[in-house]
C-alpha positions in Angstrom: -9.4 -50.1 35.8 -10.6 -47.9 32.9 -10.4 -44.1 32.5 -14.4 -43.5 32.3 -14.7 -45.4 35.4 -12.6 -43.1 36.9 -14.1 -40.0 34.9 -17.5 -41.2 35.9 -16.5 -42.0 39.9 -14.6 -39.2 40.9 -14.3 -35.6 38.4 -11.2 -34.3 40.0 -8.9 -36.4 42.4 -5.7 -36.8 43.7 -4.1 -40.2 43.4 -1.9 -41.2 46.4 1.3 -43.1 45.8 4.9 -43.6 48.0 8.0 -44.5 46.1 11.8 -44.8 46.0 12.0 -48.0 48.2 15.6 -48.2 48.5 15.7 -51.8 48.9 13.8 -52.3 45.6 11.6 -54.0 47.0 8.3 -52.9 45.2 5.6 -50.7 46.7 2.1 -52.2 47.4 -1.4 -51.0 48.0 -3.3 -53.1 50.6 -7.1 -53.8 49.3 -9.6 -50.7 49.0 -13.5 -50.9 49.5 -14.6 -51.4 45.8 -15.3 -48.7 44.3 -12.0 -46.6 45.4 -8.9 -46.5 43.3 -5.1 -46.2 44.7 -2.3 -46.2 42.3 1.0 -46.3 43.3 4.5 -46.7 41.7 7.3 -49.3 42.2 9.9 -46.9 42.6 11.2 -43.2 41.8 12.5 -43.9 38.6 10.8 -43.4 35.3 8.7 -44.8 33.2 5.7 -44.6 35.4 3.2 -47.3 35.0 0.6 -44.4 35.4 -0.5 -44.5 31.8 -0.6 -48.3 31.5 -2.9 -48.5 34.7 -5.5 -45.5 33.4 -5.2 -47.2 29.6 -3.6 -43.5 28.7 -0.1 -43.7 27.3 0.2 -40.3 26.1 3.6 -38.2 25.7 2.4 -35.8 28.2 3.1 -38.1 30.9 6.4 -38.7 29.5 7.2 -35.1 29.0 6.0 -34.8 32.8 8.4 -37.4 34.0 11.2 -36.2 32.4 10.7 -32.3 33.7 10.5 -34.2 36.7 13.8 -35.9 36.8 15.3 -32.3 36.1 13.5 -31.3 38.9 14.8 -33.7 41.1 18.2 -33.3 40.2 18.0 -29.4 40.9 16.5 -30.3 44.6 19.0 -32.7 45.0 22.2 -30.6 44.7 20.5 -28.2 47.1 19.9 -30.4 49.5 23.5 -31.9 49.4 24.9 -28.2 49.6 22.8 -28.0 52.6 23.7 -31.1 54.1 27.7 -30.2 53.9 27.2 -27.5 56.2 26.0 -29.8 58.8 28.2 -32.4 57.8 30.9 -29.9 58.9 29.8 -28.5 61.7 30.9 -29.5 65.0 29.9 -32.7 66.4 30.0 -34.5 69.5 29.2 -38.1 68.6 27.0 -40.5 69.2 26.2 -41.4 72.9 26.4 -45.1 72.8 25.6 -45.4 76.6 22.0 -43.7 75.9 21.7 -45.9 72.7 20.6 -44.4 69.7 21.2 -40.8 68.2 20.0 -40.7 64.4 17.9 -37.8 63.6 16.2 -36.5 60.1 18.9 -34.0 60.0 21.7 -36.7 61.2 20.0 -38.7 58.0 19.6 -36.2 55.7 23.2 -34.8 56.1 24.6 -38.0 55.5 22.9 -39.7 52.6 21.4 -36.2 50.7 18.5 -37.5 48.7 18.9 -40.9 48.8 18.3 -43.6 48.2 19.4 -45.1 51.5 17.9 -47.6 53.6 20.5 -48.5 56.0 20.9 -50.3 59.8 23.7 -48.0 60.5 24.4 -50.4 63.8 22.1 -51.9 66.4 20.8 -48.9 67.3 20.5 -46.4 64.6 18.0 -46.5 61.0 18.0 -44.1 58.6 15.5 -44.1 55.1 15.8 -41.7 52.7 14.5 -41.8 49.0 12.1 -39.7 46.7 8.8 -40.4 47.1 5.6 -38.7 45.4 2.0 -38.4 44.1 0.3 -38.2 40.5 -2.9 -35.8 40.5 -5.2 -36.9 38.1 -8.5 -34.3 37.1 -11.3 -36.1 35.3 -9.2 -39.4 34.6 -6.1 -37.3 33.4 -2.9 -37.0 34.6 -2.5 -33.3 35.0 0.8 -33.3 37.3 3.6 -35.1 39.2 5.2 -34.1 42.8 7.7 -35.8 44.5 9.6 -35.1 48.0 12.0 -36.5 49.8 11.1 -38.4 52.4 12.7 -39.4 55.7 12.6 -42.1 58.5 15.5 -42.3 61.3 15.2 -44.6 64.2 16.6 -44.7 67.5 17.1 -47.7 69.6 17.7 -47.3 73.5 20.2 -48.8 76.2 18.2 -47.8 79.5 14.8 -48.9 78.2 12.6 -51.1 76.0 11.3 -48.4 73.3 12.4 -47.4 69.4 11.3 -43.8 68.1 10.7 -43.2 64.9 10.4 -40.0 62.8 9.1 -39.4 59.4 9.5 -35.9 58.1 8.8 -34.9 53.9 10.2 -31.7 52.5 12.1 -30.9 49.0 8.7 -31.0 47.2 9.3 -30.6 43.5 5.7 -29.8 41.2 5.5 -30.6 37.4 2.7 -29.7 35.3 -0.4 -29.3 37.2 -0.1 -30.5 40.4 -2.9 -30.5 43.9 -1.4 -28.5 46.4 -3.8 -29.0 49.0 -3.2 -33.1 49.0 -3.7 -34.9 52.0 -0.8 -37.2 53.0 0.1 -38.9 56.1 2.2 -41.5 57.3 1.0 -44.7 59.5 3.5 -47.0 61.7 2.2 -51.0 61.5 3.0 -53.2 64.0 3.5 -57.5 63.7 5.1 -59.9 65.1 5.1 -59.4 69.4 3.9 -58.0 72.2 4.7 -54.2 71.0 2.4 -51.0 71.6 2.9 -47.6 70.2 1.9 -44.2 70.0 2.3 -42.1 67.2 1.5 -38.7 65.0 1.2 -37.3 61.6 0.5 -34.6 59.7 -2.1 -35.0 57.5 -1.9 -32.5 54.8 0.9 -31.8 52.4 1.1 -28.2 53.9 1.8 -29.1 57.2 4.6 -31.5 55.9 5.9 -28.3 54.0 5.7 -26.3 56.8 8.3 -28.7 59.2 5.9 -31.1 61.0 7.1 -34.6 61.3 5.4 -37.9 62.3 6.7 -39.5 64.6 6.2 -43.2 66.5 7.2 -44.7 69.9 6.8 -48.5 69.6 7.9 -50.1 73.5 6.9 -53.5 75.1 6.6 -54.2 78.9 9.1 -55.7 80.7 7.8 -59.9 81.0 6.0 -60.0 78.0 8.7 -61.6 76.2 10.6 -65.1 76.2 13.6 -66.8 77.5 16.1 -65.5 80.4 16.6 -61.9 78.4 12.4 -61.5 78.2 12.9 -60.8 74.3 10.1 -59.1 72.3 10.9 -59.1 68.4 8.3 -56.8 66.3 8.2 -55.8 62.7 7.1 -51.7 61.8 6.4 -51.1 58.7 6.4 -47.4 58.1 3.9 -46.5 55.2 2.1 -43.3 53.7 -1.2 -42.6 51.5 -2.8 -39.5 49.8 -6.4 -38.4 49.2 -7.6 -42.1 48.1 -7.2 -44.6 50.8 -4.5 -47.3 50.2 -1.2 -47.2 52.1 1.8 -47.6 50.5 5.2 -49.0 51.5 8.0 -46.7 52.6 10.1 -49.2 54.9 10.4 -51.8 57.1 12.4 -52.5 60.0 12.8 -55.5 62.5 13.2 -54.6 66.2 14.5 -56.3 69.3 13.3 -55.1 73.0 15.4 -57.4 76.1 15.0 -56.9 79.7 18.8 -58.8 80.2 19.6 -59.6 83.7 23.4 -60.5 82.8 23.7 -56.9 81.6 25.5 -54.9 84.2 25.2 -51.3 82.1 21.7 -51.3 81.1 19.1 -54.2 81.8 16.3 -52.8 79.6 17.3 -52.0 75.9 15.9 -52.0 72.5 18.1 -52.4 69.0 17.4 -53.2 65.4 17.3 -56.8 64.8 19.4 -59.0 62.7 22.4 -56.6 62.4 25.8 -58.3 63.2 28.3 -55.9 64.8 32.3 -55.3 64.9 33.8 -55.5 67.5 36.7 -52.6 66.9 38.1 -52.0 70.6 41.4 -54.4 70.0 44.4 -52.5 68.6 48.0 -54.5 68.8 49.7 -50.9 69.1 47.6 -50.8 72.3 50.0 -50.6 75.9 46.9 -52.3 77.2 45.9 -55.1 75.4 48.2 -55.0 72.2 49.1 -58.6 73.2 46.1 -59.9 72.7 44.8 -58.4 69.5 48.0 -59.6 68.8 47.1 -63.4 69.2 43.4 -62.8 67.8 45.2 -61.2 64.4 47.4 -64.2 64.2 45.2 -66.5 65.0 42.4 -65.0 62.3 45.2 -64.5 59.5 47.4 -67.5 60.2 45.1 -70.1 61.9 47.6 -72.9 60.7 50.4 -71.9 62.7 48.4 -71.6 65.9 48.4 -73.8 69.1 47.2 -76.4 69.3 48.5 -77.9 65.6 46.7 -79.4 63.1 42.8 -80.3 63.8 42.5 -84.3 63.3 41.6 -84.1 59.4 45.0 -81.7 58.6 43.6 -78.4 58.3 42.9 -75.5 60.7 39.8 -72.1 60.7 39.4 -70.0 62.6 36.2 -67.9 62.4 35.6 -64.6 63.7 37.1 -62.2 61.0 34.6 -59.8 59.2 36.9 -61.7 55.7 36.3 -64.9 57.0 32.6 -64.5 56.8 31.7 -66.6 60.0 31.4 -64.7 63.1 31.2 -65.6 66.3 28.3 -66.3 68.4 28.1 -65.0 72.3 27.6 -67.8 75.1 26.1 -66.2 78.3 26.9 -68.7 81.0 23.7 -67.3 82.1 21.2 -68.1 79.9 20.5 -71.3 81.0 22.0 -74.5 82.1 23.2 -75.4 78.6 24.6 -72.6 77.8 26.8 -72.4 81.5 28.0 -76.5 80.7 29.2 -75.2 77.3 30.8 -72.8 79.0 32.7 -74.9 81.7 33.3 -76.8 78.9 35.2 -74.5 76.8 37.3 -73.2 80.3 38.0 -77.2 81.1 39.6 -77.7 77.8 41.7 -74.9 77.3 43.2 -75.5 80.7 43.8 -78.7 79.7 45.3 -77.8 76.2 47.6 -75.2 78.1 48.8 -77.7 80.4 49.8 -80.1 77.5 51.5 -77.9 75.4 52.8 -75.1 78.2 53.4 -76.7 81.0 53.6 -74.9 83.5 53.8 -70.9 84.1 54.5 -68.0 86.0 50.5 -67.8 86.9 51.4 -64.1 88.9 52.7 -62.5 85.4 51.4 -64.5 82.8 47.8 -66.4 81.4 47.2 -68.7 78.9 44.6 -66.7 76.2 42.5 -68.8 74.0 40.6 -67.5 71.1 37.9 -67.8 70.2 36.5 -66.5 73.4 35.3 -68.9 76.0 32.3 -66.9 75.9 30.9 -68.0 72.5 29.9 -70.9 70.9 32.6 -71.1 68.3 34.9 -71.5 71.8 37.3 -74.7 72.4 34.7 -77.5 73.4 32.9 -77.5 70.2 36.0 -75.8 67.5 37.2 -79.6 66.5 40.7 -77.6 67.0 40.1 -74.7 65.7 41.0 -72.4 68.2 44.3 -70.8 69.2 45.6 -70.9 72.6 49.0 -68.5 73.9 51.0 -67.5 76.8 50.4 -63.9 77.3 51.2 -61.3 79.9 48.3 -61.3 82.7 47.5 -57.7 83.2 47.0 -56.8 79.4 44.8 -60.6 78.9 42.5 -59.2 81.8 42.4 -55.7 80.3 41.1 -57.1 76.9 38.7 -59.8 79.6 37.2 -56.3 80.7 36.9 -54.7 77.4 34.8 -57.9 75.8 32.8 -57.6 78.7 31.9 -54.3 78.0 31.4 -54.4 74.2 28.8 -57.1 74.8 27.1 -55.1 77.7 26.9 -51.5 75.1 25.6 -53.1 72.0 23.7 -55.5 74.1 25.2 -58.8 72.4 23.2 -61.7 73.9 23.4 -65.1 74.1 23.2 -66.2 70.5 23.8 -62.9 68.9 26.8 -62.8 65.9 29.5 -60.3 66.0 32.8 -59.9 64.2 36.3 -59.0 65.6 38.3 -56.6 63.7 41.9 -55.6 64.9 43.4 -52.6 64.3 
């Protein structure tokens, strides 16, 4: 692209561009009609390949950018002094029965100016980073503005739908800059059956003045696959000024299930791919201190657990967030694989308590195995490694009850990874 063209095509314009991609992945302009010129920027950080694309390397670009990074860092201790007062305020959690609660604010206050580009868990997203425009009069770049800008995401326990919202503010002008820039933000779909409907602002004013965008992408119950009707989609949050061409700002991977096994909430939508701790086990608790107990041993000491040495001499145990292998959930219900495998885990266990046990006080006392019965790391396919204890009945039902419902909240299906951490 050469600067006449651009002197000749267009006088005065506005060059659209989104930045900061926290991931590092670079930003990309889909193709334009001929004719019609996007440039964008990798990432927030100088030196901007502006002057390189118009075949104008000038210092007054450089002097621009580096105003601009003092800008930034101005805007950026503001916003952190006002994200400490809602930091410490009063809060009341998140409500993991309804599923998600991030927010801009909820985003804003925890990672400032970014860049962040975090799954917080299975049901929460936040985005933050600095993003921004060049304005370019007559082939020139006269200005730069950047912004900070926002995306949370909310998954749901109750329904299959995500909601998104986009919000800009913090705008910081060096040089000469278009204040009356169009911008708006567009939510792409791949991958499943999902709809949406969504909003934006499309001027920079309206941004300034506190509107958001804001997406909700949902599936209908039976349009996905397998016993828990899963729909898996890909949005891909982008942005674009006065020239068309969208840019990147973030992408996210969704799951919607419509899970019959799931006594809380059959419908539910959560972030894809994220594999979640399980943190309800204490062996302080009056509970089910017992158990977390066994798990601990058997996750720290796996070669001093029951039964001994596997058949080649050595013993591991997976499910600790150290040991890097987590455990997979088998639902009995899924299908009729998945409910042999799980007889299959029961059958040996009994048998592996009866060989080395005995037998028990059954009123008082259970034999506990880890891992669980209910995933596919359990005894029928561990080659021995597994751990298997006499413990007192009440407190092994108790911790029975509490798996139950850590899978039901954060929706752990069949074939979904998790962790177990002990406190």
């Amino acid at each position: 692209m050469r600067t006449s063209n651009i002197r000749r095509r267009f006088g005065a314009l506005l060059l659209g561009l989104v930045a900061g991609i926290a991931v590092g992945v670079p930003t990309v302009a889909e193709a334009v009609p001929a004719g019609t010129y996007t440039v964008m920027m990798s990432d927030a950080e100088h030196p901007f390949p502006i002057g390189t694309i118009l075949g104008t390397r000038d210092q007054a670009v450089e002097k621009l950018a580096s105003a601009m990074k003092a800008a930034e860092a101005k805007a950026d201790t503001e916003a952190k002094a006002a994200a400490a007062k809602v930091v410490n305020a009063p809060a009341s959690g998140p409500a993991l029965a309804a599923g998600g609660s991030a927010s801009l604010a909820s985003c804003r206050a925890q990672f400032g100016n970014g860049p962040a580009n975090v799954v917080i868990d299975r049901f929460n997203y936040c985005h933050v980073a600095r993003c921004g425009y060049y304005t370019v009069v007559n082939g020139e770049v006269t200005g730069l503005t950047s912004y900070r800008c926002t995306t949370s995401g909310r998954g749901s326990n109750g329904n299959r739908e995500t909601l998104y919202e986009v919000g800009f503010d913090n705008f910081v002008d060096t040089g000469s800059t278009n204040l009356a820039a169009a911008l708006q933000v567009g939510f792409f779909l791949s991958g499943g059956r999902c709809n949406q409907v969504s909003h934006t602002p499309s001027l920079r004013a309206y941004w300034q003045a506190g509107e958001i965008a804001d997406s909700s992408v949902w599936s209908n119950p039976g349009s996905g696959s397998d016993t828990e009707d899963v729909t898996r989609c890909t949005v891909d949050v982008r942005a674009q000024s006065d020239i068309p061409g969208w840019g990147a700002i973030n992408t996210t991977k969704i799951r919607h299930d419509s899970t019959p096994y799931n006594a809380n909430n059959r419908h539910g939508a959560i972030f894809d791919g994220v594999t979640t701790r399980m943190v309800d086990y204490s062996r302080t608790s009056s509970a089910h201190g017992q158990v977390a107990e066994h798990i601990y041993f058997a996750q720290s000491q796996p070669q001093d657990t029951i039964p001994w040495l596997t058949y080649n001499g050595t013993k591991s145990i997976p499910g600790s967030v150290y040991s890097a292998k987590p455990l997979t959930r088998l639902a009995p219900q899924h299908n009729q694989a998945s409910t042999d495998r799980y007889t299959q885990n029961r059958s040996m266990v009994s048998s592996a308590c009866a060989a080395y046990f005995g037998v028990w006080n059954t009123d008082t006392t259970q034999c506990d195995e880890y891992p669980f019965a209910s995933t596919y790391e359990g005894a029928a396919g561990a080659n021995g490694n597994y751990s298997i204890r006499l413990l007192d009945k009440t407190q092994n039902l108790s911790a029975g009850g509490t798996l139950v419902q850590f899978y039901h909240s954060w929706r752990i299906i069949d074939g979904d990874p998790f962790f177990v951490d002990i406190g």
